[in-house]
VEXSE-38636 format. One record per residue (C-alpha): y, x, z; residue number from 1; residue in three letters. Coordinates in Angstrom, 2 decimals, padded with zeros to 5 digits, always signed. Example, Ala and Ser with C-alpha at 12.3 -4.5 7.8 and 13.67 -1.06 7.14 Angstrom:
2
[pt [-004.50; +012.30; +007.80]; 1; "ALA"],
[pt [-001.06; +013.67; +007.14]; 2; "SER"],
//
This chain:
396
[pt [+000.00; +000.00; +000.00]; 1; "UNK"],
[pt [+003.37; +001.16; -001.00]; 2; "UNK"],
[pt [+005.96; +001.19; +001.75]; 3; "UNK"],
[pt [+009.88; +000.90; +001.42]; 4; "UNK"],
[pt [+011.74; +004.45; +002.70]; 5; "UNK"],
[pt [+014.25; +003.90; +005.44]; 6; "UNK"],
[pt [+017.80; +004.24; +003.89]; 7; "UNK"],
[pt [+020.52; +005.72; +006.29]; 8; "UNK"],
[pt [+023.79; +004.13; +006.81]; 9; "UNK"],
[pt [+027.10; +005.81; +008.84]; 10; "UNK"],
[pt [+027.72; +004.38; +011.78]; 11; "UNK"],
[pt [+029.33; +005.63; +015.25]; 12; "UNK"],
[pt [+027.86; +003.98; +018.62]; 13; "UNK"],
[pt [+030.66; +003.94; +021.67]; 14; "UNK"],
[pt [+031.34; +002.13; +024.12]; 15; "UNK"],
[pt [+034.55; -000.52; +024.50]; 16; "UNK"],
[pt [+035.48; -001.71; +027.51]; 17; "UNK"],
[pt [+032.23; -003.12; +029.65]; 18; "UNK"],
[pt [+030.86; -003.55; +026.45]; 19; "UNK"],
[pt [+029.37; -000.98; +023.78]; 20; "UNK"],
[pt [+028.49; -001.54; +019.80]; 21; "UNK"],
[pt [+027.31; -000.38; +016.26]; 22; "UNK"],
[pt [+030.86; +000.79; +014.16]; 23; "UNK"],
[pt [+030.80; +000.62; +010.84]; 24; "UNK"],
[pt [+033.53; +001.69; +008.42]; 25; "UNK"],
[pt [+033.51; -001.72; +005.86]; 26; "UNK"],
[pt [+032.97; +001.12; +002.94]; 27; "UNK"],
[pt [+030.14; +002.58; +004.29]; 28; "UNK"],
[pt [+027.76; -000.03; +004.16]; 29; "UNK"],
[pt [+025.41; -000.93; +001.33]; 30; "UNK"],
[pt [+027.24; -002.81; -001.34]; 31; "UNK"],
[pt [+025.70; -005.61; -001.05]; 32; "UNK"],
[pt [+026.46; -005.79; +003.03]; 33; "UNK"],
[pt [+030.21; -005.27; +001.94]; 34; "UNK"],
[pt [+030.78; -009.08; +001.93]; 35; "UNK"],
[pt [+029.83; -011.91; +004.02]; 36; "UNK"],
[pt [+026.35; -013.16; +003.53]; 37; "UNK"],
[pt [+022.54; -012.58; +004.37]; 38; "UNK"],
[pt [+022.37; -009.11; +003.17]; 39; "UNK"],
[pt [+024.83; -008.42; +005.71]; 40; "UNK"],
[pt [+023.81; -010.49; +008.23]; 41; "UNK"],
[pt [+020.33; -009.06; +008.51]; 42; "UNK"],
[pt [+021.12; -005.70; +008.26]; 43; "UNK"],
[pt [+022.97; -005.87; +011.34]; 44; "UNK"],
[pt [+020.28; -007.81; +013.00]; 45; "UNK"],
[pt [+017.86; -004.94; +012.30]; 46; "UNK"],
[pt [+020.32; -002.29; +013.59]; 47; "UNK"],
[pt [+020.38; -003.97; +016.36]; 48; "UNK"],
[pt [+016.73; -004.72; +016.70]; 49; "UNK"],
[pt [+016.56; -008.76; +016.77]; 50; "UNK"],
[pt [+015.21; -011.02; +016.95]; 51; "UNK"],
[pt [+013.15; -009.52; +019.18]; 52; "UNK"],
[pt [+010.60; -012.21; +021.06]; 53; "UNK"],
[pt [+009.99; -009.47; +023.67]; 54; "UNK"],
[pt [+013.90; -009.75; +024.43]; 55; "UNK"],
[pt [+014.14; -005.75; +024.53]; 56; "UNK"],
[pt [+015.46; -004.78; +021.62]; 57; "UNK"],
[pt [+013.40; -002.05; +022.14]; 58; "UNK"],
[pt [+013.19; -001.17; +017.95]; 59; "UNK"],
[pt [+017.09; -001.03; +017.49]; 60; "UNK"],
[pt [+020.64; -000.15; +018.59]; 61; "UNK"],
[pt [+020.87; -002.99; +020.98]; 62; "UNK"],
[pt [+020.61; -003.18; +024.55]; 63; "UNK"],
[pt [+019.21; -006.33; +025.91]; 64; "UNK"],
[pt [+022.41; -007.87; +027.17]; 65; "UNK"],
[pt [+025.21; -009.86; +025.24]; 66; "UNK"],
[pt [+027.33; -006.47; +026.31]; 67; "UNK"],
[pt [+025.28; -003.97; +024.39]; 68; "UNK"],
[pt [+024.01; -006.35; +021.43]; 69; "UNK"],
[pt [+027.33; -006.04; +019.36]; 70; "UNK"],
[pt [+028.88; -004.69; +016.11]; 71; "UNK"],
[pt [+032.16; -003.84; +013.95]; 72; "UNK"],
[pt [+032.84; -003.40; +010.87]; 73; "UNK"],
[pt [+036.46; -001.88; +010.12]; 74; "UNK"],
[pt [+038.50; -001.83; +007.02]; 75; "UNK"],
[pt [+041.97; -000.89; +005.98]; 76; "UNK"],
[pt [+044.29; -003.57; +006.61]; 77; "UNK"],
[pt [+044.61; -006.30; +003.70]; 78; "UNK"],
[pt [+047.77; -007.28; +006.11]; 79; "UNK"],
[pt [+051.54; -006.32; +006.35]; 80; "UNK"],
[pt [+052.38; -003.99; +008.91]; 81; "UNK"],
[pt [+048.75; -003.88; +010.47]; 82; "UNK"],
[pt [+046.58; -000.81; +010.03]; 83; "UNK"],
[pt [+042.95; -001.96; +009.97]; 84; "UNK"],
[pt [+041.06; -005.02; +009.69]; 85; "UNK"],
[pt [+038.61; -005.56; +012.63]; 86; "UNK"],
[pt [+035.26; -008.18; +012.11]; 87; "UNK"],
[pt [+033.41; -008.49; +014.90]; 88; "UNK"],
[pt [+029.22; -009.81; +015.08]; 89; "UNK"],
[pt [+027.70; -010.82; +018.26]; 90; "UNK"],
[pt [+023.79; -010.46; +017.51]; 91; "UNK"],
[pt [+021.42; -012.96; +019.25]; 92; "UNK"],
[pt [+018.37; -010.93; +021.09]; 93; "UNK"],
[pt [+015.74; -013.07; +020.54]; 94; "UNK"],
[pt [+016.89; -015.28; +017.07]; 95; "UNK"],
[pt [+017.77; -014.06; +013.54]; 96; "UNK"],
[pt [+021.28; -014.98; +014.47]; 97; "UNK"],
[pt [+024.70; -013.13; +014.54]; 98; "UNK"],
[pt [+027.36; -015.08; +015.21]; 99; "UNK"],
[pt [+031.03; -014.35; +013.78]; 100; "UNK"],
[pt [+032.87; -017.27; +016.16]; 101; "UNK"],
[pt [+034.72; -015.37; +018.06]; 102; "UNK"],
[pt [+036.47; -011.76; +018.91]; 103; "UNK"],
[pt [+035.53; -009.57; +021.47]; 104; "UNK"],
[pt [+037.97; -008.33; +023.47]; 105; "UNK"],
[pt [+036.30; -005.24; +025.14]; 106; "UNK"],
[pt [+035.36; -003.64; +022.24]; 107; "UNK"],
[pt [+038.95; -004.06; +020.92]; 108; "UNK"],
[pt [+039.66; -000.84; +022.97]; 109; "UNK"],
[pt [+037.41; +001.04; +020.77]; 110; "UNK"],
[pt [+038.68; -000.35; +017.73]; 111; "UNK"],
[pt [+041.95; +001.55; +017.93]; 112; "UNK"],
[pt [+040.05; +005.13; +018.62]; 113; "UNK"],
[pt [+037.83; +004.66; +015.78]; 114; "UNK"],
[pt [+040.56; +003.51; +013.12]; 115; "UNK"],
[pt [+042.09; +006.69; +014.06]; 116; "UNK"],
[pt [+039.08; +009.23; +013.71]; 117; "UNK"],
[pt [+037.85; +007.25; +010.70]; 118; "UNK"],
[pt [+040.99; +007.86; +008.68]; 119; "UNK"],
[pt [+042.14; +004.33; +008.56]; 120; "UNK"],
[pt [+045.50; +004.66; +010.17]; 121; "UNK"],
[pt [+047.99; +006.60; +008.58]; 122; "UNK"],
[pt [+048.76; +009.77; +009.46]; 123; "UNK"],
[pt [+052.47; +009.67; +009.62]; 124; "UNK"],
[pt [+052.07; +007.25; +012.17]; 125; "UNK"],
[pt [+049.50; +009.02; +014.58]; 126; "UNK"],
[pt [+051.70; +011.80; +016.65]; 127; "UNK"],
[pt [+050.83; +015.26; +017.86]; 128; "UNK"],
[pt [+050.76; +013.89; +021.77]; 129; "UNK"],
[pt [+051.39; +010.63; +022.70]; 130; "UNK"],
[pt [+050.55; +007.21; +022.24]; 131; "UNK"],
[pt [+049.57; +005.57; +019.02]; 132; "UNK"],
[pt [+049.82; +002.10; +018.69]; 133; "UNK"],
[pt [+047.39; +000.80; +016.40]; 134; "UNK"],
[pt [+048.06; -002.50; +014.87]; 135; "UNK"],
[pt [+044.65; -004.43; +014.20]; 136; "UNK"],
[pt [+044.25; -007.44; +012.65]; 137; "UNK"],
[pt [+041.28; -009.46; +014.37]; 138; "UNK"],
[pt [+039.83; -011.42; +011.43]; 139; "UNK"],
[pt [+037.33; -013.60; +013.32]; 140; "UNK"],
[pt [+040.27; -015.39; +015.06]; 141; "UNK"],
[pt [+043.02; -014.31; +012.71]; 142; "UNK"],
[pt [+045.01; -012.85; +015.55]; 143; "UNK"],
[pt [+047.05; -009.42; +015.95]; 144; "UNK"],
[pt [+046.07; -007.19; +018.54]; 145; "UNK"],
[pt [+048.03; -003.79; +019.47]; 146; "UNK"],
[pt [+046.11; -000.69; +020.95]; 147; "UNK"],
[pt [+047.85; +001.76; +023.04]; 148; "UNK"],
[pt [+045.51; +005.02; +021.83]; 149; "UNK"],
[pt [+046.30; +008.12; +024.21]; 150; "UNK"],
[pt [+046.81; +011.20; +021.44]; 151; "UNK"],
[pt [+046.28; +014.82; +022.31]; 152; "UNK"],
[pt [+046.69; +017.48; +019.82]; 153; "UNK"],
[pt [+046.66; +015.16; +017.03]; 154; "UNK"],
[pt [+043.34; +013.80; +018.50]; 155; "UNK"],
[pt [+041.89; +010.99; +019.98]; 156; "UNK"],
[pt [+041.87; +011.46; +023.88]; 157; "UNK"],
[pt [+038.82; +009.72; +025.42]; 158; "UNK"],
[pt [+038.50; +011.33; +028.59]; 159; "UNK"],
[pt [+040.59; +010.75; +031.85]; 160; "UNK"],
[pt [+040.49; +008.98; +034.77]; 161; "UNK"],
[pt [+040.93; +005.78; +034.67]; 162; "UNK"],
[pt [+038.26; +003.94; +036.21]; 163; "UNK"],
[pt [+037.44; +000.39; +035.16]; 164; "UNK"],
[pt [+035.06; -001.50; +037.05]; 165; "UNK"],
[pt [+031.90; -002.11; +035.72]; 166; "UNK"],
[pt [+031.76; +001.48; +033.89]; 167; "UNK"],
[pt [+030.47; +004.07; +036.10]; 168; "UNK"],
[pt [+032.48; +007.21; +034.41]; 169; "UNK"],
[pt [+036.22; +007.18; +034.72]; 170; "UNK"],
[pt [+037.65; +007.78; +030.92]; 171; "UNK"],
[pt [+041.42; +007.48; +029.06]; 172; "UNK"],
[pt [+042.90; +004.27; +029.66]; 173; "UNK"],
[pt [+043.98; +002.41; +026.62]; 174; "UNK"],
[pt [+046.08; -000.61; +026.98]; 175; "UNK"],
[pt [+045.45; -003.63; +024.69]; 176; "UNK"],
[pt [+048.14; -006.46; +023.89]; 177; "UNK"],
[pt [+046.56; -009.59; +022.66]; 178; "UNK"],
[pt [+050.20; -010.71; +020.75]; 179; "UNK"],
[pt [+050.73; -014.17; +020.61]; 180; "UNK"],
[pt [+046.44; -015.15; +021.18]; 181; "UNK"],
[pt [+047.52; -019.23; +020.44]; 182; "UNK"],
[pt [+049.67; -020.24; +017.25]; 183; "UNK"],
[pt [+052.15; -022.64; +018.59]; 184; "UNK"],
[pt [+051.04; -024.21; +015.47]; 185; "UNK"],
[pt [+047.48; -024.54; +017.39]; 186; "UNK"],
[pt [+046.32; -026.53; +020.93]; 187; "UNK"],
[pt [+045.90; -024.66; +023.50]; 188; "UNK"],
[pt [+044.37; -026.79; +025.09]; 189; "UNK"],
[pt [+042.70; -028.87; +022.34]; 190; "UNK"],
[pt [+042.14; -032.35; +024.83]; 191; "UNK"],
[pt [+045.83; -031.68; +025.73]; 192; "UNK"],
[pt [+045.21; -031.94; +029.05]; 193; "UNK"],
[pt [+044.98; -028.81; +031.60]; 194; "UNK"],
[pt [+042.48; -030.95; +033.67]; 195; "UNK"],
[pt [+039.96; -032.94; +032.25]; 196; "UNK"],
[pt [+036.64; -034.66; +033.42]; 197; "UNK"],
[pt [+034.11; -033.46; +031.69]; 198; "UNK"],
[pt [+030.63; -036.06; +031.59]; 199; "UNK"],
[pt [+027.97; -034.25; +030.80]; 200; "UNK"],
[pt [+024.93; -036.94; +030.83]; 201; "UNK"],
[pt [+022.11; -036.28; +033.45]; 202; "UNK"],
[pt [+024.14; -033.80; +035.43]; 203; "UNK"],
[pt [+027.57; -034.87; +036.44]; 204; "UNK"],
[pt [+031.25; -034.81; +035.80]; 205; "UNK"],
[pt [+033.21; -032.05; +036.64]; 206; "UNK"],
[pt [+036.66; -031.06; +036.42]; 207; "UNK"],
[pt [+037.23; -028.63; +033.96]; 208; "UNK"],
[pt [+040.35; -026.82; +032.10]; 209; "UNK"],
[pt [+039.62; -026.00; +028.46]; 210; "UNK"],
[pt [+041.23; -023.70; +026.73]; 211; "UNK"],
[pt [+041.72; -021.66; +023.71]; 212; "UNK"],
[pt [+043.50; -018.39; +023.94]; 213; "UNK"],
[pt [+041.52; -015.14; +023.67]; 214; "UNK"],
[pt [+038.66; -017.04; +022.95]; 215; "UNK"],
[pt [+037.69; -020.77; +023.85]; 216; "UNK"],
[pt [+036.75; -021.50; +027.32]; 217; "UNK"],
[pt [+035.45; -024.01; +029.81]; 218; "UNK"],
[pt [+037.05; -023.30; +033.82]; 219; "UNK"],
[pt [+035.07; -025.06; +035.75]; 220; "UNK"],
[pt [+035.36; -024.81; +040.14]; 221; "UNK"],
[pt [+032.38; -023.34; +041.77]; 222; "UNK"],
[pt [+031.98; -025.74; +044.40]; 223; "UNK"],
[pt [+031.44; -027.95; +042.21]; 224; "UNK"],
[pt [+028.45; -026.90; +040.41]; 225; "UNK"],
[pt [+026.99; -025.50; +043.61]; 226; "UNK"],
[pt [+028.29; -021.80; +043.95]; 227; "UNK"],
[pt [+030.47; -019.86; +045.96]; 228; "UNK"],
[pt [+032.32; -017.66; +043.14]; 229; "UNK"],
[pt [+031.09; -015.01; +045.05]; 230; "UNK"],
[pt [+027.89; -015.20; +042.39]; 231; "UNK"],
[pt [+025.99; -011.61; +040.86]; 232; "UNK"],
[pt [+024.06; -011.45; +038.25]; 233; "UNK"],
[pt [+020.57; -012.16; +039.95]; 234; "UNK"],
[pt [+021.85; -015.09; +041.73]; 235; "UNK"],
[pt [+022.25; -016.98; +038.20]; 236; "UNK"],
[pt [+020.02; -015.13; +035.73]; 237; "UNK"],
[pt [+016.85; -015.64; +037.23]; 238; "UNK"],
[pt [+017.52; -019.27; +037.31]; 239; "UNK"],
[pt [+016.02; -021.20; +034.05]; 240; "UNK"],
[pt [+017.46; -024.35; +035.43]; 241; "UNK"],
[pt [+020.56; -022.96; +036.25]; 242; "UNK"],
[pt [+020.95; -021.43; +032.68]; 243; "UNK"],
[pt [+019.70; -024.40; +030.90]; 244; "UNK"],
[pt [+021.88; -026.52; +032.84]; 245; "UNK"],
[pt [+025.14; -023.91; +032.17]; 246; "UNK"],
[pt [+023.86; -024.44; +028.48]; 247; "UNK"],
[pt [+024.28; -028.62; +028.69]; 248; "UNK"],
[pt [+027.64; -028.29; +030.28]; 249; "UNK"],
[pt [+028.59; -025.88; +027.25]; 250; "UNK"],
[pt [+027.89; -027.65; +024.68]; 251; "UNK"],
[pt [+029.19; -031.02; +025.72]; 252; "UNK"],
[pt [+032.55; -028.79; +026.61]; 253; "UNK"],
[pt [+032.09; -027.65; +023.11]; 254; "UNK"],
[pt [+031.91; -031.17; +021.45]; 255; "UNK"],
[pt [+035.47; -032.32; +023.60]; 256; "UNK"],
[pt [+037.49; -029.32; +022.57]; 257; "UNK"],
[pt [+036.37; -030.24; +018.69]; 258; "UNK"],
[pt [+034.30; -027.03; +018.53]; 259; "UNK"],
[pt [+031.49; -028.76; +017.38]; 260; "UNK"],
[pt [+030.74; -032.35; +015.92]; 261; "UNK"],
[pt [+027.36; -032.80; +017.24]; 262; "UNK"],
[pt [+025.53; -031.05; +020.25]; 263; "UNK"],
[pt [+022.87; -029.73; +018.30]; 264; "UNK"],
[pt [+025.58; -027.63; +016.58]; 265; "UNK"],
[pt [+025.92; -025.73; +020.00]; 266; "UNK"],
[pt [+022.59; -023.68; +018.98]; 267; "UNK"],
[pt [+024.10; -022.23; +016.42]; 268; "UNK"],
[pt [+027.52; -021.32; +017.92]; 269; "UNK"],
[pt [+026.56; -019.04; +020.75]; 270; "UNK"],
[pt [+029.27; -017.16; +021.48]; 271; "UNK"],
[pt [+031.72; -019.39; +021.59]; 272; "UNK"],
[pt [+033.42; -021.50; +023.53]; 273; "UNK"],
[pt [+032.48; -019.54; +026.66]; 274; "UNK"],
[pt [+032.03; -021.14; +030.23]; 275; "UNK"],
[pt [+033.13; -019.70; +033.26]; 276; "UNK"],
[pt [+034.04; -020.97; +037.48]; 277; "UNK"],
[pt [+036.50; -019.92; +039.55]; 278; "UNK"],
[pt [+037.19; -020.15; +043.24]; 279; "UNK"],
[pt [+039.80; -018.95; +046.00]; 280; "UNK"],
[pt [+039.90; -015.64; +046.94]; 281; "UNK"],
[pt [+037.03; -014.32; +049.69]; 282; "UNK"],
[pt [+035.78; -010.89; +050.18]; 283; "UNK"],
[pt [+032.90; -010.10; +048.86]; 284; "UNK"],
[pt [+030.39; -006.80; +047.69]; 285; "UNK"],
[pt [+030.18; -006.12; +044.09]; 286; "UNK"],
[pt [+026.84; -005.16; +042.05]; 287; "UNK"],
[pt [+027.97; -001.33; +042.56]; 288; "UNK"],
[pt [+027.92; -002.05; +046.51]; 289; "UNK"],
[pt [+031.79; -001.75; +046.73]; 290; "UNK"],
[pt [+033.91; -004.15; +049.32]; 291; "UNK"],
[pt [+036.31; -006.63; +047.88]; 292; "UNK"],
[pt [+038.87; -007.44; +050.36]; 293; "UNK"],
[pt [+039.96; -010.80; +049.95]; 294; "UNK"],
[pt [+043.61; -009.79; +050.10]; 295; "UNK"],
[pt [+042.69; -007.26; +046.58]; 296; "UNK"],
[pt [+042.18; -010.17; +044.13]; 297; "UNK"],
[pt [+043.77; -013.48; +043.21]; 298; "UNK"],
[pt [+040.67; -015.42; +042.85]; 299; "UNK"],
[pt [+037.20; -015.40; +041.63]; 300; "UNK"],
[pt [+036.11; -015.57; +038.01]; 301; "UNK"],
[pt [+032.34; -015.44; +037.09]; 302; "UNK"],
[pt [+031.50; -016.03; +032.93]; 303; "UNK"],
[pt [+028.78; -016.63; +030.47]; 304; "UNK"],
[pt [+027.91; -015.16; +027.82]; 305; "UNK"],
[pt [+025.37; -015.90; +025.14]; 306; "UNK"],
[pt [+023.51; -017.72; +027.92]; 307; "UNK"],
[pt [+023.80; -015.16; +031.01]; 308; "UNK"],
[pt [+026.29; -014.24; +033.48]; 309; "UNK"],
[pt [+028.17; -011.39; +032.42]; 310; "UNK"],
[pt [+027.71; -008.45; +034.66]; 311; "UNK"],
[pt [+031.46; -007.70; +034.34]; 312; "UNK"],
[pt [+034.12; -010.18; +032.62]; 313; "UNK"],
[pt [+034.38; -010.26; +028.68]; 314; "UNK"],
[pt [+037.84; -009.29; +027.33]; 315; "UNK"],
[pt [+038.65; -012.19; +025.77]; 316; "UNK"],
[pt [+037.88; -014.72; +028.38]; 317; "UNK"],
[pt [+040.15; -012.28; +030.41]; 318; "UNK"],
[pt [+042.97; -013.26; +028.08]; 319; "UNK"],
[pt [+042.25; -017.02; +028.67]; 320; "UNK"],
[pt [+042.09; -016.30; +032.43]; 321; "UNK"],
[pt [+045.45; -014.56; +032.04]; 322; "UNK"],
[pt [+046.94; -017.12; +030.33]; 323; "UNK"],
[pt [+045.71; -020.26; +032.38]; 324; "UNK"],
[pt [+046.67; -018.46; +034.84]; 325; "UNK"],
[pt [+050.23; -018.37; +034.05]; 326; "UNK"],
[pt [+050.24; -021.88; +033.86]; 327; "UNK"],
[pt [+050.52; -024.28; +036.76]; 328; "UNK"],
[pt [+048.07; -027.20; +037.29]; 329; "UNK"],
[pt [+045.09; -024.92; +035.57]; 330; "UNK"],
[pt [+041.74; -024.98; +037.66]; 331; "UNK"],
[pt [+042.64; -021.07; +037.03]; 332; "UNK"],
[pt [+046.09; -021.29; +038.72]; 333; "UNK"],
[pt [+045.21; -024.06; +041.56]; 334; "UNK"],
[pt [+042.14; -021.49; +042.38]; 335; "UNK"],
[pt [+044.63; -018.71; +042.56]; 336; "UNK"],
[pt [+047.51; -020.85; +044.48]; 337; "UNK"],
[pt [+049.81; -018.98; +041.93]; 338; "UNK"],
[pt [+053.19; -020.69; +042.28]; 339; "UNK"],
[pt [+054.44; -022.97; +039.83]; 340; "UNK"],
[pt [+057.25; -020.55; +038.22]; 341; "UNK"],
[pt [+054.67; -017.79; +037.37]; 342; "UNK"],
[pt [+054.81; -018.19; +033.89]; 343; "UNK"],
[pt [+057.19; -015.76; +032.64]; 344; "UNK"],
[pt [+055.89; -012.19; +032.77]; 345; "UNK"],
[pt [+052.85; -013.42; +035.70]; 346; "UNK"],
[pt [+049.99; -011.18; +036.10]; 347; "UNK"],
[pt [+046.61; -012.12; +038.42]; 348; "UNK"],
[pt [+043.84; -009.78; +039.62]; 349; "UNK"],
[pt [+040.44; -011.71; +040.03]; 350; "UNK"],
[pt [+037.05; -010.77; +041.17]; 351; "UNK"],
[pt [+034.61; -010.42; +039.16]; 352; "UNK"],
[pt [+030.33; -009.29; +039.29]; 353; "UNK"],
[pt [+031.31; -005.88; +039.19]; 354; "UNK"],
[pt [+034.68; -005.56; +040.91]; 355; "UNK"],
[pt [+038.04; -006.42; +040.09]; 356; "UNK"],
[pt [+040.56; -007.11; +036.86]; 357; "UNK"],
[pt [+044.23; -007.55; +036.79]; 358; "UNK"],
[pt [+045.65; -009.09; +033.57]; 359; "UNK"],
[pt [+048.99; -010.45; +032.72]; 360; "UNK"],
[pt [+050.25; -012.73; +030.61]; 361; "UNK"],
[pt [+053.37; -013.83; +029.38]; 362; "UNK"],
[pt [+053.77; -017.44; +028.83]; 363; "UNK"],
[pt [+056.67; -020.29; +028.40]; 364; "UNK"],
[pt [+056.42; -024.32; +028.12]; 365; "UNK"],
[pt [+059.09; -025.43; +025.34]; 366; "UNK"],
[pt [+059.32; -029.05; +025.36]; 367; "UNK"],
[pt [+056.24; -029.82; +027.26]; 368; "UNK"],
[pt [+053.63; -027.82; +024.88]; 369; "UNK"],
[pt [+052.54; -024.64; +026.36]; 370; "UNK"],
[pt [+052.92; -020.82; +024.44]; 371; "UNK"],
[pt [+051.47; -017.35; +025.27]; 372; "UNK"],
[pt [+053.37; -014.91; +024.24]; 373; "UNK"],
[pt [+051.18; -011.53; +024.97]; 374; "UNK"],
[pt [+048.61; -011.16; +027.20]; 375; "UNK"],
[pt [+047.69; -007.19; +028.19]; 376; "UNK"],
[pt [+044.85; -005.89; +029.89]; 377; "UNK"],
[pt [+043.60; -001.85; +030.75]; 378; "UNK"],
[pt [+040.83; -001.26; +028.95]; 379; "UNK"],
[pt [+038.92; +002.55; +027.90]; 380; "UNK"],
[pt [+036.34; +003.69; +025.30]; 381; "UNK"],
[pt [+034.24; +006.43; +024.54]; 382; "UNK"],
[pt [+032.37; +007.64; +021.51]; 383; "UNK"],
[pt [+028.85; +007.89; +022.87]; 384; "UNK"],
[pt [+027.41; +008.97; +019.50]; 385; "UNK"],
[pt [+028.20; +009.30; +015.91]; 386; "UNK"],
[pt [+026.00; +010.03; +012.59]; 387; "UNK"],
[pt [+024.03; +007.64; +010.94]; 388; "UNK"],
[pt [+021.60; +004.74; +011.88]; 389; "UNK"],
[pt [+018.22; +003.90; +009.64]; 390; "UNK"],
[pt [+016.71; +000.89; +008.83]; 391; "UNK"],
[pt [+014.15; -000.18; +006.40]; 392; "UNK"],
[pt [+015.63; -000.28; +003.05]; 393; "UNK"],
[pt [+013.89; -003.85; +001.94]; 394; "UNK"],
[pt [+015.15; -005.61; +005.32]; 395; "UNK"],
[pt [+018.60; -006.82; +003.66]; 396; "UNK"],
//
């Protein structure tokens, strides 16, 4: 029997944020991955190793969690005044799925390091020490995004020590704007309420603030889905029923913020809208063993993704905790007690699995409809390996 050679494509693995992925320079790949489709769709599934029944990923790039199952694909900016183009693919683990939804705001960081190494920003603009603000164009969502990319000798600086919880080594610290995450043209809060009750038949109704900025997002308050906020990963992960009932109250949060039409859509949109509860402030010990004060955070935030509780917070629900936060009568903002002329220029620090976040946001209410001007977050990144990744050339 005649077997297919592997064929070899460039690719750089590193690490964004709490998160780490597969880069790809749009160019790079095999021309028939170059657009949207199948081809390209299942070559990143094999990079990646899904779907893998065994839920290891064990023959691939990816990592087991929603953190580590992820991939770019960069290409000079088709926009005006933005440098580089940034798609983003969340692959499934254990289904031939990857899912282009939604952004992902962790890896973001990296996005900015690897334009510049990649020769995708221009070099007039990159200077010989400094800070280089790369302008990226998030395709996914359609949204600009600036990275603040620390420059030393004309390089990219990745070390440092900044330490962001969640990431055991301290690196650079790159800031990342999220400029104007909602159109005022678009709802942020598509049931144009900040409060709804949310019926989700054979399980309850819950309050629940729904939101899209960053990325779309269900608040819901702990106590009243039975937790603390005080949650790790183990207390929520090893429960099926817990999950499966998360899942439910997803996808009928979905169907009210118009995400989907029908609930059996939810399936097939995985990573987005996200679902997340908050409570007040209470100290707490995070997975590393550290001591939260209660007096070092805001409030409690603990998030889904792709069907588990994050072990750290995802960038982009960050931005839509930063931003409901900055807005009073938000199950974010009651959970915080933030008073009720934080809006302008507001930041919050919340608790999180792995320790704590502070994000601010800068938001305004013109005649009653609610805009987000910026929201900024700390993030770092770290090329953990770059070369070239093989995969069976008859797969795509």
């Amino acid at each position: 029997m005649a077997f297919v050679p592997q064929v070899k494509i460039p690719a750089t693995y590193i690490r964004g944020g709490t998160s780490k992925g597969v880069f790809f320079n749009l160019t790079d790949l095999p021309e028939r991955c170059q657009v949207p489709g199948e081809s390209r769709d299942n070559m990143l599934l094999r990079v990646i190793g899904s779907p893998d029944p065994y839920g290891k990923q064990t023959d691939g790039m990816g990592g087991a969690t929603s953190s580590t199952s992820k991939t770019v694909i960069l290409a000079k900016s088709e926009q005006a005044d933005h440098d580089v183009d940034y798609l983003f693919g969340q692959v499934a683990i254990d289904k031939a799925f990857v899912d282009w939804s939604g952004n992902c705001g962790n890896l973001t960081a990296a996005v900015g390091s690897f334009a510049i190494s990649s020769g995708l920003v221009s070099a007039d603009r990159i200077p010989e020490n400094g800070i280089c603000e790369v302008r990226i164009w998030q395709k996914n969502i359609s949204k600009t995004i600036i990275a603040h990319v620390p420059i030393t000798q004309g390089e990219v600086q990745e070390t440092g020590d900044f330490e962001l919880d969640g990431v055991t080594f301290p690196a650079a610290e790159v800031q990342v704007d999220f400029v104007a995450p909602v159109d005022p043209s678009e709802a942020m809060f598509p049931t144009g309420n900040l409060v709804d009750d949310l019926v989700v038949p054979d399980i309850g109704t819950f309050k629940a603030t729904m939101i899209t900025a960053g990325i779309p997002t269900i608040f819901l308050n702990a106590d009243e889905i039975g937790y603390t906020g005080t949650e790790l990963q183990e207390a929520i992960n090893g429960d099926e029923k817990a999950l499966t009932r998360f899942e439910t109250i997803r996808a009928y949060g979905a169907m009210k913020m118009g995400l989907i039409s029908d609930i059996s859509e939810a399936a097939s949109r995985q990573h987005t809208p996200k679902v997340a509860f908050v409570a007040p402030a209470q100290a707490y010990t995070s997975s590393s063993g550290k001591n939260i004060a209660a007096t070092d955070i805001d409030l409690h935030v603990r998030a889904l993704s792709m069907g588990k509780l994050h072990h750290a917070m995802m960038g982009t629900a960050a931005v839509a905790i930063g931003t409901a936060a900055a807005i009073p009568g938000t199950l974010v903002a009651l959970a915080a007690n933030l008073a009720a002329d934080s809006g302008e220029g507001s930041s919050v620090t919340f608790g999180h699995p792995s320790g704590t976040l502070k994000v601010g946001a800068q938001a305004e209410c013109i005649d009653g409809n609610w805009t987000v001007k910026k929201v900024s977050m700390s993030r770092s990144a770290r090329v953990l390996m770059e070369g070239w990744v093989k995969i069976p050339g008859d797969c795509f």
